[in-house]
N, C-alpha and C positions, 0 to 999 in steps of 0.2 A: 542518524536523523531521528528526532522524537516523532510522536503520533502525532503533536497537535503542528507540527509543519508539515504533515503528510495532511492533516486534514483540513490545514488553511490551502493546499493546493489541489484541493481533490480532483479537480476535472482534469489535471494535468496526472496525477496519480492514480487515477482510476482508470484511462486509458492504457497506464501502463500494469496495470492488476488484470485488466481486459486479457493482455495480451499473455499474461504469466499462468492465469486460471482462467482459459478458455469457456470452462463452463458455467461461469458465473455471467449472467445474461447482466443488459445494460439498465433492465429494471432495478436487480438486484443490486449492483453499484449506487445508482440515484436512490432506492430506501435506503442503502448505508449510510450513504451522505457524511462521512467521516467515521464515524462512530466505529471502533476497534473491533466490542465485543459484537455488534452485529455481525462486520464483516468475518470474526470467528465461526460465528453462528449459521451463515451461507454455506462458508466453506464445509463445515461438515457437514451441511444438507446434500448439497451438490456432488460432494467428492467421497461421503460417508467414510468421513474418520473422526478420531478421538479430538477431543475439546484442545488436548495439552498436543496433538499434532497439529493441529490446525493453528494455533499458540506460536508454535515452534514455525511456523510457513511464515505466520503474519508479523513476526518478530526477523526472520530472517530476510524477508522484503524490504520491512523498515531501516534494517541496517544498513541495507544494501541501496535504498533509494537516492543516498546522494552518489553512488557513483555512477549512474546517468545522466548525471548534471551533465550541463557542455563543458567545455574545454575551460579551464578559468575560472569559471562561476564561482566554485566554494573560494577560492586564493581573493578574490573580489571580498565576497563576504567578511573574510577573516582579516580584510582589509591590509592585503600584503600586494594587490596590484593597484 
């Protein structure tokens, strides 16, 4: 999934960032408010690590955020249901 459907969804994807990076408080999500490199910029405030690991989190989230769709959702989309 690309960034800008993570950040057309964000209240739906920000709760689930809540739960993947504990330490990032709910402040911090609402200034992100989509925006990629913010939320890079959190993570290694909160977690103190490098730019390109923080990169490698928020890249491997992104990847990974349409397989918590429900059941069906993407097969809908791709228009095969």
């Amino acid at each position: 999934m690309n960034w800008d459907q993570i950040a057309g969804q964000w209240k739906q994807a920000s709760g689930r960032m809540r739960e993947k990076w504990g330490k990032l408080t709910d402040d911090d999500l609402q200034s992100v408010a989509g925006r990629r490199d913010q939320l890079i910029g959190r993570l290694q405030e909160r977690y103190g690590i490098a730019r390109e690991e923080a990169e490698r989190e928020v890249d491997a989230f992104s990847d990974s955020y349409h397989l918590d769709e429900r059941p069906g959702e993407r097969t809908r989309r791709a228009g095969k249901a």
